[in-house]
C-alpha positions as semicolon CSV with decimal commas, in nm:
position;residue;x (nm);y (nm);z (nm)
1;X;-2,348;-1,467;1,460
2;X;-2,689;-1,400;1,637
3;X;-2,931;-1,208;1,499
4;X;-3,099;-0,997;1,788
5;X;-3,373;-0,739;1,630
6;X;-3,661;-0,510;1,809
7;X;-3,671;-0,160;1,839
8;X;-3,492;-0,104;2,119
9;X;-3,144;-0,318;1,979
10;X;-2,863;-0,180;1,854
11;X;-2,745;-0,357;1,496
12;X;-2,415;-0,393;1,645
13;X;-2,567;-0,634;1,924
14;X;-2,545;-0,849;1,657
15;X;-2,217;-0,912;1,604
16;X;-1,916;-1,066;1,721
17;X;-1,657;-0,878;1,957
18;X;-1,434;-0,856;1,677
19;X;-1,689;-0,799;1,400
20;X;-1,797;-0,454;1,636
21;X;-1,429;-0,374;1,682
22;X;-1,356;-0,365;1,332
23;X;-1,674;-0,161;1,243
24;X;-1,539;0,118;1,559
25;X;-1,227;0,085;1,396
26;X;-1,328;0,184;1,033
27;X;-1,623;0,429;1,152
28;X;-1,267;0,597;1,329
29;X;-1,120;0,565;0,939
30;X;-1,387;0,735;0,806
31;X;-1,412;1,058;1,009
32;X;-1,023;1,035;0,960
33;X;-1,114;1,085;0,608
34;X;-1,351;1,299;0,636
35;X;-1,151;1,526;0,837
36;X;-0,866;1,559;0,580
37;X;-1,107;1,600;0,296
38;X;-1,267;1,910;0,466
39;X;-0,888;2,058;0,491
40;X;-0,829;2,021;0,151
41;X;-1,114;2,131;-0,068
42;X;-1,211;1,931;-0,413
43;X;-1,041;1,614;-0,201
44;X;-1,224;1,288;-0,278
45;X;-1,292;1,168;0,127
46;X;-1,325;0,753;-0,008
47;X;-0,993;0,802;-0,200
48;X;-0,847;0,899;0,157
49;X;-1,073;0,611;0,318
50;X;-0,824;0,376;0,069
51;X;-0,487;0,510;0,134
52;X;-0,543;0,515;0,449
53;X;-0,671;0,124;0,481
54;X;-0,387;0,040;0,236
55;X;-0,123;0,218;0,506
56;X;-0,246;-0,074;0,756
57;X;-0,143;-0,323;0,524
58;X;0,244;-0,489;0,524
59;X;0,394;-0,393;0,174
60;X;0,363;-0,741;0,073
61;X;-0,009;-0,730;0,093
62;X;-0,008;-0,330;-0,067
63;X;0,189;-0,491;-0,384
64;X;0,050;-0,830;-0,403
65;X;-0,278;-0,576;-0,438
66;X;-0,123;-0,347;-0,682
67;X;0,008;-0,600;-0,947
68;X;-0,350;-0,783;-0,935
69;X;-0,498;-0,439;-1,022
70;X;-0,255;-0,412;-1,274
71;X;-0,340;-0,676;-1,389
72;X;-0,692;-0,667;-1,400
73;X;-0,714;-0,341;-1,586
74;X;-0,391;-0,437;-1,856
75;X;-0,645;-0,753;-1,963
76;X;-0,938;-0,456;-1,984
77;X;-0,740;-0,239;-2,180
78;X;-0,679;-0,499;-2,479
């Protein structure tokens, strides 16, 4: 990664193709959440933010994720 700085640059100049398509992509996620939030009042917009970046991921990954959280919290608890 280049670092490109100065008034006039954007901070996305800075990145990679894929870095800036990723950052478009969850910017897109956000207002997503936002936008559902707003329709349901007392609805936590970065709890949305998660389900909806856990729908993108196979259900291997969502449970592999699930029983390490278990997991994590179970060893807490004791």
């Amino acid at each position: 990664m280049t670092l490109v700085s100065g008034p006039d640059v954007s901070p996305l100049e800075s990145l990679t193709p894929e870095e800036r398509a990723w950052i478009v992509e969850d910017e897109k996620r956000w207002r997503r959440a936002y936008a559902i939030a707003a329709e349901h009042r007392g609805t936590d917009a970065g709890g949305i933010y998660r389900v909806l970046r856990n729908l993108e991921k196979t259900p291997t990954e969502r449970l592999r994720a699930g029983l390490m959280h278990g997991r994590l919290f179970s060893s807490q608890s004791r």
